[in-house]
FIROTI-227943 format. One record per residue: residue number from 1; x, y, z of N, C-alpha, C, O, CB in turn; residue in three letters. Coordinates in steps of 0.001 Angstrom, whole numbers, plus 500000, padded with zeros to 6 digits. Each point is the difference from the previous one (the first is absolute). Glycine has a CB too. Layout:
! FIROTI-227943
(r NUM, (X, Y, Z), (X, Y, Z), (X, Y, Z), (X, Y, Z), (X, Y, Z), "ALA") ...
END
This chain:
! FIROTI-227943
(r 1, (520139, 511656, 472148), (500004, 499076, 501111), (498792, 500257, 500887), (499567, 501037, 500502), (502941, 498825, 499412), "UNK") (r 2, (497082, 498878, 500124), (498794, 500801, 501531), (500418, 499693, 501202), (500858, 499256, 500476), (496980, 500454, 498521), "UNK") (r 3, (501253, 501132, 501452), (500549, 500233, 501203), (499324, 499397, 501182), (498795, 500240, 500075), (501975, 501673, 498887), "UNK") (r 4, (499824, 497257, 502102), (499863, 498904, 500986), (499798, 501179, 501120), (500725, 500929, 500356), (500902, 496659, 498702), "UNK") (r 5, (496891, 501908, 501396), (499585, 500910, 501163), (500720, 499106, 501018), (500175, 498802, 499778), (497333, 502359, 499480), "UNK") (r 6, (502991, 499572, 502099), (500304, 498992, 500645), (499264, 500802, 501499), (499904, 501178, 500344), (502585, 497555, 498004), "UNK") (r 7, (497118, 500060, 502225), (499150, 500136, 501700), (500860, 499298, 500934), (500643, 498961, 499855), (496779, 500883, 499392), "UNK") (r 8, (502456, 500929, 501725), (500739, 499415, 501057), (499092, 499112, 500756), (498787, 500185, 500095), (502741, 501736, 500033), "UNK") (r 9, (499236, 496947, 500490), (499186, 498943, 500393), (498897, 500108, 500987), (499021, 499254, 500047), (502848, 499764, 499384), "UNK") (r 10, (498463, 502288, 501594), (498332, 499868, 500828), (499660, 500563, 499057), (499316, 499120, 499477), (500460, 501020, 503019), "UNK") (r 11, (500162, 500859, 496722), (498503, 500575, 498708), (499434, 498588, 499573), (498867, 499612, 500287), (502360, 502837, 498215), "UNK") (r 12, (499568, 496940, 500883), (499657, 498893, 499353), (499007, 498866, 500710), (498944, 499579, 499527), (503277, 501024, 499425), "UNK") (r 13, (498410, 499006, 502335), (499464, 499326, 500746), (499229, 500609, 501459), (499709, 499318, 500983), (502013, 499241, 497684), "UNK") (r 14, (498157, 502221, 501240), (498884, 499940, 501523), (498830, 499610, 500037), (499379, 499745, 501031), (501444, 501835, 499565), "UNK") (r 15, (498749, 498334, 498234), (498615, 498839, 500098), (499620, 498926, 500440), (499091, 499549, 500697), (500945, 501113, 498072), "UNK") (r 16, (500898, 498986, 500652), (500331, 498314, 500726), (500149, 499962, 501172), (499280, 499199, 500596), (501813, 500065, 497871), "UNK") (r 17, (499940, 501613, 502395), (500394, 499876, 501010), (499230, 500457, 501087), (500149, 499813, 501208), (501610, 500116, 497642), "UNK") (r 18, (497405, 500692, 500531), (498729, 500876, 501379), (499600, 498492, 499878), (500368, 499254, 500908), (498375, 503980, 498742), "UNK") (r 19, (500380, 496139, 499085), (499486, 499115, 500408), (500606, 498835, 500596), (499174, 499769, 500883), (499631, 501201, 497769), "UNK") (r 20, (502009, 498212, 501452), (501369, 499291, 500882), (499965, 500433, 501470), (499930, 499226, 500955), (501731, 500896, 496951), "UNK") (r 21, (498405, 501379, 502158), (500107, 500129, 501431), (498071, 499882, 500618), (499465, 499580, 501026), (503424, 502322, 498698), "UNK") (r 22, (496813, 498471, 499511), (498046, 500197, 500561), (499763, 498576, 500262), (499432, 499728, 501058), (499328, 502357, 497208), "UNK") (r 23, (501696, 496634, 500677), (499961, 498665, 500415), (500787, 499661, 501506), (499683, 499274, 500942), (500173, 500266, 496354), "UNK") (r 24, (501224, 501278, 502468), (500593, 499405, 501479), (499957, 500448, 500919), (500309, 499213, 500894), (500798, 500112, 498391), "UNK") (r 25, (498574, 501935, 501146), (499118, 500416, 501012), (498542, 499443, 500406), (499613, 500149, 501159), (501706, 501597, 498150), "UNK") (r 26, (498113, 497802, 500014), (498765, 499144, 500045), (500090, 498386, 500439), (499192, 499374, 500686), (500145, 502310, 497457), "UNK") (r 27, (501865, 497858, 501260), (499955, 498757, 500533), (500977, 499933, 501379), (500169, 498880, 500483), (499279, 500178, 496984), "UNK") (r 28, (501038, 501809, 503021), (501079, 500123, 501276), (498617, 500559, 500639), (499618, 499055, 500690), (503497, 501584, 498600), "UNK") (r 29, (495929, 500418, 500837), (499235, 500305, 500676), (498722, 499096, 500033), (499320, 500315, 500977), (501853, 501740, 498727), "UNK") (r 30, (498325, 497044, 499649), (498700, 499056, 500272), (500877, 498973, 500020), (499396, 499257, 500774), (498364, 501634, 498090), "UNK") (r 31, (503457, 498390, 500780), (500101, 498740, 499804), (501118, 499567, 501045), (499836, 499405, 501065), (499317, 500736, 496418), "UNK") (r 32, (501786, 500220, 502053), (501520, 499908, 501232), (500095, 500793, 501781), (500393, 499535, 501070), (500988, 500701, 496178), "UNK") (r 33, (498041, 501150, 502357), (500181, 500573, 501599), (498849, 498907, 500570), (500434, 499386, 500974), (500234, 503756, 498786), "UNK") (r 34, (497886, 496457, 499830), (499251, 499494, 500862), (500575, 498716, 500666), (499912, 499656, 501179), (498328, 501456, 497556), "UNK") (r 35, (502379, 498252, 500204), (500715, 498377, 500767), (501399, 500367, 500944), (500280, 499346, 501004), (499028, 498933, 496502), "UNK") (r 36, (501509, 502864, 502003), (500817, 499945, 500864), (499608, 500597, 501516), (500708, 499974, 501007), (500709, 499994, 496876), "UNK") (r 37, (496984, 500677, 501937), (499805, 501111, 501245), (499326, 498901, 500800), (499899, 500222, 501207), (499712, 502501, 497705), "UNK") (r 38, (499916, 496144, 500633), (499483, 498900, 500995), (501212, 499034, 500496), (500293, 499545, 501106), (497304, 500467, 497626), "UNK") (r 39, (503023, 499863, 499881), (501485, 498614, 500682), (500339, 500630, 501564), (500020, 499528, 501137), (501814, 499931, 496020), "UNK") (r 40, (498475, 502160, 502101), (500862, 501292, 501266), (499255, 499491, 501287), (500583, 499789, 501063), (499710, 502925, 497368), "UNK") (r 41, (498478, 497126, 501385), (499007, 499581, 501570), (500508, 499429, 500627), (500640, 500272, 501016), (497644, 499541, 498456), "UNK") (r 42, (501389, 498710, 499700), (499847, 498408, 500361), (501630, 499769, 500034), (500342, 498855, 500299), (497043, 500250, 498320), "UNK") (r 43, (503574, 501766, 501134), (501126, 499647, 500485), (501101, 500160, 501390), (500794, 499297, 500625), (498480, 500858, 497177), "UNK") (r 44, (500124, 501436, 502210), (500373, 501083, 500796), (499344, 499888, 501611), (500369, 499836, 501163), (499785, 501606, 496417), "UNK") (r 45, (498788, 498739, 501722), (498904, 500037, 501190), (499420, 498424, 500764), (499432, 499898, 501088), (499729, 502465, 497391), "UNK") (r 46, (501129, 496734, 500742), (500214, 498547, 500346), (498075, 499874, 500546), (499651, 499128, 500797), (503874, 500698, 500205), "UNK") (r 47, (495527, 501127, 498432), (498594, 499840, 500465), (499381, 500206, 498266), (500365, 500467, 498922), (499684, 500712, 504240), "UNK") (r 48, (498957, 498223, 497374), (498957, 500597, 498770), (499937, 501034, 499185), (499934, 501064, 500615), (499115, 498133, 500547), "UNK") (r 49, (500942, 500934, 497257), (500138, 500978, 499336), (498397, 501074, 500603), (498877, 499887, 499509), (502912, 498443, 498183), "UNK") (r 50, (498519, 502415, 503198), (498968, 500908, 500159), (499530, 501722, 499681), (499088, 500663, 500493), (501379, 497435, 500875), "UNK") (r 51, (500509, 502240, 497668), (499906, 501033, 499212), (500169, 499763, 498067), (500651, 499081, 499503), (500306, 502055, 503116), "UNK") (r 52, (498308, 499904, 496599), (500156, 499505, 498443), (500809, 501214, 499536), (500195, 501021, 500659), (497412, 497519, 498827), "UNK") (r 53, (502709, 501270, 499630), (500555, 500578, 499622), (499401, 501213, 498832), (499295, 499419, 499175), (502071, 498530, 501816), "UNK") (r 54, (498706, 503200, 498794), (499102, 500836, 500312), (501174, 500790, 498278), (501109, 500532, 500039), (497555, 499413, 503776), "UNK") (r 55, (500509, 499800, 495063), (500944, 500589, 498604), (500057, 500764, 500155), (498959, 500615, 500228), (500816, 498675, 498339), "UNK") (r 56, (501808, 501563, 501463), (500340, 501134, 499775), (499289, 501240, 498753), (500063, 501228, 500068), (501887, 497164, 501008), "UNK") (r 57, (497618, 501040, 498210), (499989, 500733, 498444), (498336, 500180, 500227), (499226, 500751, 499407), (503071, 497878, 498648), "UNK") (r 58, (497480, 500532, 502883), (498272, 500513, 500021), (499815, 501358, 500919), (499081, 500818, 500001), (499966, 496457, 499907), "UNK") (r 59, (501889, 502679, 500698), (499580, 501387, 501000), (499844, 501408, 499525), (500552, 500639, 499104), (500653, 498187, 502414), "UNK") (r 60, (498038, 501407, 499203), (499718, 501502, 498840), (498808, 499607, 498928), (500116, 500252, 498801), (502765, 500578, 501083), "UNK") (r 61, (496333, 498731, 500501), (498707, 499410, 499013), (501208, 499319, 498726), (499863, 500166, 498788), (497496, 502203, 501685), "UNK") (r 62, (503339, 497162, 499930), (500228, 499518, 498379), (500876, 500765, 498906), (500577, 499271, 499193), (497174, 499957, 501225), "UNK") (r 63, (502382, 501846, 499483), (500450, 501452, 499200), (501358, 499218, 499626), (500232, 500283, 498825), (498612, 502283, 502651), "UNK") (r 64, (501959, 496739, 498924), (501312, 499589, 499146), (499847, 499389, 499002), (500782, 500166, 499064), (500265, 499703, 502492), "UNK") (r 65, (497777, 499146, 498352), (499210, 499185, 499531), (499567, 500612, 498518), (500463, 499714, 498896), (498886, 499442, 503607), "UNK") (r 66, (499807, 501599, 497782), (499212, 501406, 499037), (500991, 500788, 499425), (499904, 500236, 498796), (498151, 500168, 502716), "UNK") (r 67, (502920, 500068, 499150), (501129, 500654, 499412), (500834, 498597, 499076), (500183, 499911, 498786), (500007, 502301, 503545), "UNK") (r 68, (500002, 497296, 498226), (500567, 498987, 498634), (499403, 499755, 499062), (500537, 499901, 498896), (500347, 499115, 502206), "UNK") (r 69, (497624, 500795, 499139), (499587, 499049, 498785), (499938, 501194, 499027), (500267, 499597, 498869), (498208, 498213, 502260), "UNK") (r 70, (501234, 503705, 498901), (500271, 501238, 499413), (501007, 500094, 499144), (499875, 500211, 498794), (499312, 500558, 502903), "UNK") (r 71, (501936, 499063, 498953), (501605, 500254, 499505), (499681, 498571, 499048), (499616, 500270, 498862), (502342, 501093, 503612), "UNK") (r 72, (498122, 497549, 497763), (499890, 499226, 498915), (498939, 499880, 499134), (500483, 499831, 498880), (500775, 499299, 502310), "UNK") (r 73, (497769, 500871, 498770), (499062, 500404, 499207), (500317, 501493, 499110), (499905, 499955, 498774), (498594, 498608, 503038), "UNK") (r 74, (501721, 502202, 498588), (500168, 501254, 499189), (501276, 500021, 499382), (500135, 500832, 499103), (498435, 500390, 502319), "UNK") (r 75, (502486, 497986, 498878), (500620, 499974, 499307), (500072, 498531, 498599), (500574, 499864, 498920), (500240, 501908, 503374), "UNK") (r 76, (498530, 497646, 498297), (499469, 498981, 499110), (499734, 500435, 498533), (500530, 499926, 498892), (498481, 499141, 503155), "UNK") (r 77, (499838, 501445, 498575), (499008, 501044, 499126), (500972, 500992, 499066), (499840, 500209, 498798), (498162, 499891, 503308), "UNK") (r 78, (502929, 500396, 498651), (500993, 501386, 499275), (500876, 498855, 499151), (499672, 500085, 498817), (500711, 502344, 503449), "UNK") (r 79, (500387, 496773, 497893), (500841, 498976, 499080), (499147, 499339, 499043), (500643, 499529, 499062), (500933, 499982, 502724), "UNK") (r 80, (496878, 500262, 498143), (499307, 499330, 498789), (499972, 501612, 499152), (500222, 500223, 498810), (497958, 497237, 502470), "UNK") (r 81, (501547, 503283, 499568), (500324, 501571, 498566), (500818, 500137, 499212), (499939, 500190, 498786), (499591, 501026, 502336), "UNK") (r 82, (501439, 498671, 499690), (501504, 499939, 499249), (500467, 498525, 499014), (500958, 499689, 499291), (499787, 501890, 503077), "UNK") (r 83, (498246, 497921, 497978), (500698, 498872, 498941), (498605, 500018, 498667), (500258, 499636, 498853), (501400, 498292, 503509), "UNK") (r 84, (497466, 502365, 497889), (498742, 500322, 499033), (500744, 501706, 498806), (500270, 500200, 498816), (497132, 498649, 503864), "UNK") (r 85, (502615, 501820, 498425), (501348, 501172, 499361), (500869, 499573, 499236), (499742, 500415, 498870), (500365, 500634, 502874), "UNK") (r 86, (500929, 498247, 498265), (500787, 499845, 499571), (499429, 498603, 498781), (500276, 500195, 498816), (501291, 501168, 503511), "UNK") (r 87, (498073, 498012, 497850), (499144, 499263, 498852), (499709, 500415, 499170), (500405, 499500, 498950), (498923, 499662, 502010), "UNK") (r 88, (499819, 501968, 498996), (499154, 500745, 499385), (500759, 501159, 499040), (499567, 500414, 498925), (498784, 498968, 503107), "UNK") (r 89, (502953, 501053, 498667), (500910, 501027, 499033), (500230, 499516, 499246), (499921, 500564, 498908), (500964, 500495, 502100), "UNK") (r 90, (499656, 497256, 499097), (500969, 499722, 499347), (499199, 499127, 498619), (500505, 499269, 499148), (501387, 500833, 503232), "UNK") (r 91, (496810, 500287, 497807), (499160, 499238, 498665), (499742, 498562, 500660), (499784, 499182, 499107), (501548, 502076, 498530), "UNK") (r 92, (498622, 498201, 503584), (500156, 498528, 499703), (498701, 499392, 501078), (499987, 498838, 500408), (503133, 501136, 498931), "UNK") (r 93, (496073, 500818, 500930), (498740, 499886, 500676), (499371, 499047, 499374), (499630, 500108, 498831), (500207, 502002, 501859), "UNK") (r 94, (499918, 496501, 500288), (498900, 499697, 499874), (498092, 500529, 499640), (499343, 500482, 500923), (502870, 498621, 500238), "UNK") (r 95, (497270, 500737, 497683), (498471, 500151, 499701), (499181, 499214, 500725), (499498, 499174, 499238), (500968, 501334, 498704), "UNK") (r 96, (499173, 499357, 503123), (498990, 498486, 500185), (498588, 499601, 499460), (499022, 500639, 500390), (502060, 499586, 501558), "UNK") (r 97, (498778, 498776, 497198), (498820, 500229, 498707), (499941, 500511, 499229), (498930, 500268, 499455), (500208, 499560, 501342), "UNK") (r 98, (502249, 500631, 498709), (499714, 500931, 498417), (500956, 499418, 499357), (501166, 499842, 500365), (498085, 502572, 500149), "UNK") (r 99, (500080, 497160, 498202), (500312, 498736, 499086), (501267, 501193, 499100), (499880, 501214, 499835), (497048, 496742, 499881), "UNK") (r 100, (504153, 501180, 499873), (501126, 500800, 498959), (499548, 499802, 499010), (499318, 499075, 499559), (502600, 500761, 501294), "UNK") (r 101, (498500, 501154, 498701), (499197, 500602, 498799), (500761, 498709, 498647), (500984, 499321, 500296), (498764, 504177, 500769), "UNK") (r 102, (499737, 496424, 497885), (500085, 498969, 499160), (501039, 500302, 499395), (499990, 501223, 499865), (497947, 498205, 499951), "UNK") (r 103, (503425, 499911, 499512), (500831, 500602, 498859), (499539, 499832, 499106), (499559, 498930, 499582), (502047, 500932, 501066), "UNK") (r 104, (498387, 501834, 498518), (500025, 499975, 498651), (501128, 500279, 498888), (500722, 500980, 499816), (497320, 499447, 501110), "UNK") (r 105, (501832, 498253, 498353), (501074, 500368, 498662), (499798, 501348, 499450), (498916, 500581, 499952), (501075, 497050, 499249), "UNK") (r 106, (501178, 502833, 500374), (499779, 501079, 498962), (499502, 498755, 498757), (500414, 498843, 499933), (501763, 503546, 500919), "UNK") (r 107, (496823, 498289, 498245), (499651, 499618, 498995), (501434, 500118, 498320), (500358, 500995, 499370), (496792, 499786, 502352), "UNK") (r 108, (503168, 498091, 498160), (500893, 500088, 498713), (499547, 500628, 498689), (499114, 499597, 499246), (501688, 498464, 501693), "UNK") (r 109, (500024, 503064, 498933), (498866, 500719, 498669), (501371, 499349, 498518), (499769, 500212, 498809), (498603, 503243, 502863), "UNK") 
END
């Protein structure tokens, strides 16, 4: 019988999910806090939007920024290993440009 590796679902999935959350931290910090931090003005304050709104994730030169694109990138990078790895044990690697070799009959004596 063989035997069924089994992963538990964050092993399996945190890739995805860093990237999911890195998307949604990005679009709540450039896209949503800026419209709700002006509506907040022009609602509240019943005057002119006269402050901007100032991205969280940039402060600090940026470094959340840099630290993410790291964690996903390097792990990017570490999951194409593992699947080139595992390709490659199992005999079933792609050659790119190397022609298969021709079949030959055994000759009938």
């Amino acid at each position: 019988m063989s035997e069924i590796k089994k992963e538990d679902w964050m092993q399996k999935r945190w890739r995805p999910a860093m990237g999911w959350l890195y998307m949604g931290i990005c679009a709540f910090d450039f896209v949503i806090f800026p419209i709700l931090w002006n509506l907040a003005q022009a609602t509240y304050l019943k005057t002119i939007v006269f402050t901007q709104w100032s991205p969280l994730t940039l402060q600090g030169a940026g470094f959340f920024h840099i630290a993410m694109g790291a964690v996903l990138g390097l792990s990017a990078y570490g999951r194409s290993q593992e699947k080139i790895a595992t390709t490659t044990s199992n005999g079933n690697a792609p050659v790119f440009g190397a022609r298969k070799p021709a079949k030959t009959e055994d000759p009938v004596l």
